[in-house]
LUMTORNU-117338 format. One line per field, with one value per residue (C-alpha): residue number from 1; residue in one letter; x, y, z. Coordinates in steps of 0.2 Angstrom, whole numbers, plus 5000, padded with zeros to 4 digits. Layout:
<sites>
resi: NUM,...
resn: A,...
u: X,...
v: Y,...
w: Z,...
</sites>
This chain:
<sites>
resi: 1,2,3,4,5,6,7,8,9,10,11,12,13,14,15,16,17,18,19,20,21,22,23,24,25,26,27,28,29,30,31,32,33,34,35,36,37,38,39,40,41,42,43,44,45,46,47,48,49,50,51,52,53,54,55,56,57,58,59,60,61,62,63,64,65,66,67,68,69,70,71,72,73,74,75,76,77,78,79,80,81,82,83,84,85,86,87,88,89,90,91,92,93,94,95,96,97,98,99,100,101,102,103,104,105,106,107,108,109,110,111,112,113,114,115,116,117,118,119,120,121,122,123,124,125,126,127,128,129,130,131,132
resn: X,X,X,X,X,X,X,X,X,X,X,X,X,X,X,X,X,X,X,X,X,X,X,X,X,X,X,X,X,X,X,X,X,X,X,X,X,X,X,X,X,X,X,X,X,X,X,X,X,X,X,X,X,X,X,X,X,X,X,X,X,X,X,X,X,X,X,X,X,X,X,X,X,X,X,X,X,X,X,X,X,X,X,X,X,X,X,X,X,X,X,X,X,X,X,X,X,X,X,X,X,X,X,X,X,X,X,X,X,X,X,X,X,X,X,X,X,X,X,X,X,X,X,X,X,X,X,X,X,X,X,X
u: 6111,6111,6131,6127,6114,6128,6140,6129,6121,6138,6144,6131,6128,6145,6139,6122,6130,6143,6131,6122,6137,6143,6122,6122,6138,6132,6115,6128,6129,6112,6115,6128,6142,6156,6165,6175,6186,6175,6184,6192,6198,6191,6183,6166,6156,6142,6126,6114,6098,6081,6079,6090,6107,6114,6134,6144,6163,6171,6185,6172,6158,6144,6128,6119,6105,6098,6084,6093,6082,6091,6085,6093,6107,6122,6112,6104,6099,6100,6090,6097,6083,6094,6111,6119,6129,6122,6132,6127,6107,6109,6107,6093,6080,6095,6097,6114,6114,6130,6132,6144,6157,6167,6161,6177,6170,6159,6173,6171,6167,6171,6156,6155,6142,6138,6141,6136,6150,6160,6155,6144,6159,6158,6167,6174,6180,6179,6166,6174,6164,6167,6168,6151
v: 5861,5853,5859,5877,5878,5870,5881,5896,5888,5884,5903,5912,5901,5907,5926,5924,5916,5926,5940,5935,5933,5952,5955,5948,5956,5973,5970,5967,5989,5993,5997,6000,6010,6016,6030,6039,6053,6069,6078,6090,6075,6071,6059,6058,6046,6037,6028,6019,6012,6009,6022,6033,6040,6052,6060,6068,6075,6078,6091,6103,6097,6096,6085,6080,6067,6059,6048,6032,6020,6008,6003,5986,5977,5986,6004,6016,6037,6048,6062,6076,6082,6092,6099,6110,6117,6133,6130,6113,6118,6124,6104,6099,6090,6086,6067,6059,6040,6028,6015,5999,5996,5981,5974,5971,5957,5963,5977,5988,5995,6004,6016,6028,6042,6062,6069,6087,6092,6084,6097,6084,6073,6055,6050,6036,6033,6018,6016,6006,5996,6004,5991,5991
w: 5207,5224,5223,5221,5237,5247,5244,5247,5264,5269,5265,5272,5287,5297,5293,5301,5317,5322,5318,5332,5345,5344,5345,5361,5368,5365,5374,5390,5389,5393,5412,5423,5424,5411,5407,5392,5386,5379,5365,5377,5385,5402,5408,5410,5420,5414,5421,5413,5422,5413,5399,5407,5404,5418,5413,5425,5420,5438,5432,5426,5435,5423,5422,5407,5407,5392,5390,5380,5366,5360,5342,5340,5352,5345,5342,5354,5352,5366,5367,5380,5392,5406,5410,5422,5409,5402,5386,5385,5386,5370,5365,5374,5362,5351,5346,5345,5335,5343,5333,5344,5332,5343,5359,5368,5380,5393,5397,5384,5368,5354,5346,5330,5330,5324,5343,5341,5352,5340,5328,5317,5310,5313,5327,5335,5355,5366,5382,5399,5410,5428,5443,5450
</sites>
């Protein structure tokens, strides 16, 4: 008997800690700056600060801001509450659930989610740390 609960402690104990370490890394995402490629393919500039999430693509010039909760370390909504973009108003109030898939260091990341630009399919991409 006492066999049997050492194998399981020993099996289950490496899961639960390096669980915890790609916990940590994504909390490293909450502010700053990053960017990432839309599906048209630009690059769209990204700040986070607080609750807040302002995006800005350059080539087309459009703003969006989103108010960000982030429902555990590696998860977050955003919720659009403004854009520039006529087209784009057309999603305010909508909801968009990323989930962090692999935190690449503090550098970057690689996320999954059901981006209503992205006609409601899962998608995947990856967000870069900008030099702040």
């Amino acid at each position: 008997m006492k066999q049997i609960l050492f194998i399981l402690f020993t099996s289950f104990l490496p899961a639960c800690c390096f669980g915890q370490t790609e916990q940590k890394e994504c909390a490293s995402f909450k502010t700053g700056q990053f960017a990432y490629r839309d599906s048209a393919n630009n690059i769209i500039n990204v700040t986070r600060k607080g609750g807040k999430q302002h995006e800005e693509d350059k080539k087309t010039r459009t703003i969006t801001k989103f108010r960000i909760k982030w429902t555990n370390d590696c998860e977050y909504e955003l919720t659009q509450i403004w854009s520039n973009s006529k087209a784009k108003r057309k999603q305010n109030r909508a909801v968009t659930r990323i989930v962090i898939t692999k935190a690449n260091g503090n550098d970057s990341y690689e996320y999954t989610c059901a981006c209503r630009d992205r006609e409601e399919k899962a998608n995947s991409g990856m967000m870069v740390r900008l030099n702040e």
